[in-house]
N, C-alpha and C positions, 0 to 999 in steps of 0.2 A: 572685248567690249570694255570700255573704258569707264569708271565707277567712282563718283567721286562720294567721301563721308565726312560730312563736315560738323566743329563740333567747335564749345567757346560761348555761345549767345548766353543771354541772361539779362538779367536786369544790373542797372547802374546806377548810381546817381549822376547830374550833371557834374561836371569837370574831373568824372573815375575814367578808369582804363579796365579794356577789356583784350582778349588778344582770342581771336575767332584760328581753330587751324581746316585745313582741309586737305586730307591723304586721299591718294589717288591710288587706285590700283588697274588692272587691267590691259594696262601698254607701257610703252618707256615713256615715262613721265619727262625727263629731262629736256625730250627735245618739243614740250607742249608749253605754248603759250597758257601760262596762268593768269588767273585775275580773278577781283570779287567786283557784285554789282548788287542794290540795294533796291527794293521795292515796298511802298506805300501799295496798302490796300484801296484797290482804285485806281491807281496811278505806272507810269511805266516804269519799266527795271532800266535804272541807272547804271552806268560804269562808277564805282570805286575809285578800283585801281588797278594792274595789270605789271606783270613783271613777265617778260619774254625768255627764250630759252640763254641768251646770251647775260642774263641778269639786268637789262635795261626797263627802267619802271618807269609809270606811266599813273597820273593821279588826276584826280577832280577837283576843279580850283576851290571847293569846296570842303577838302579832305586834307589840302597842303599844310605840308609842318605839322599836322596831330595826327595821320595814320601813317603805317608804312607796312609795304609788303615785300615778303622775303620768301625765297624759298628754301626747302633741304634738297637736294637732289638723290641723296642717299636714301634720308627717309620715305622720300613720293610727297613730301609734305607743303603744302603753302598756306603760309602766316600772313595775320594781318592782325598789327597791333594798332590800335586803336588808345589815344590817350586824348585827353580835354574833352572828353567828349559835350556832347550838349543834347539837348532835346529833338531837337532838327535831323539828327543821327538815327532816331528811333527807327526802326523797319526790321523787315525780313533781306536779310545778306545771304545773297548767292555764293557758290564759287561754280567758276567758269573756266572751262579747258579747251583750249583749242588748236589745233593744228592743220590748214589747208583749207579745206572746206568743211571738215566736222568741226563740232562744236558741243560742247557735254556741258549738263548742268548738275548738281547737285540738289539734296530737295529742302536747304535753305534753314536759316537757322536764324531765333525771332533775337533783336538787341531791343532793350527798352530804356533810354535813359529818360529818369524819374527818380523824383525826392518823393 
């Protein structure tokens, strides 16, 4: 059973950096689509961003040029650095694993940017 913990959130100010990670345990990570996705209270869970098993990434026009996601494949690990951020950015950040037809979430971790 595939287990994702993810860890990073916090508060910011507008235009800091923050860098969210999320270790996987449970299967061979390697060959799982990763990605983060972001949720307003109320509101749907967004895509982020996504980085596939072959390292090809995938972003929210919303997210271009100040986030980026990476993975370790050694560690089980995927990153997501986050820099300029802004107020707009505030929510609860998933990360999301996926492979075929399943699909695994983590249980999310709060970002707050605020002066």
């Amino acid at each position: 059973q595939v287990q994702l913990a993810e860890s990073g959130g916090g508060l910011v100010q507008p235009g800091g950096s923050l860098r969210l990670s999320c270790k996987q345990s449970g299967s061979t990570f390697s060959v799982y689509r990763m990605g983060w996705y972001r949720q307003d209270p109320g509101k749907q869970r967004d895509l982020v961003a996504t980085i596939s098993s072959d390292g090809t990434t995938n972003y929210a026009d919303s997210v271009k040029g100040r986030f980026t996601i990476s993975r370790d494949n050694i560690k089980n690990t995927v990153y997501l650095q986050m820099n300029s951020l802004k107020s707009e950015d505030t929510a609860v950040y998933y990360c999301n694993s996926a492979r075929g037809s399943r699909a695994y979430w983590g249980q999310g971790t709060q970002v707050t940017v605020s002066s």
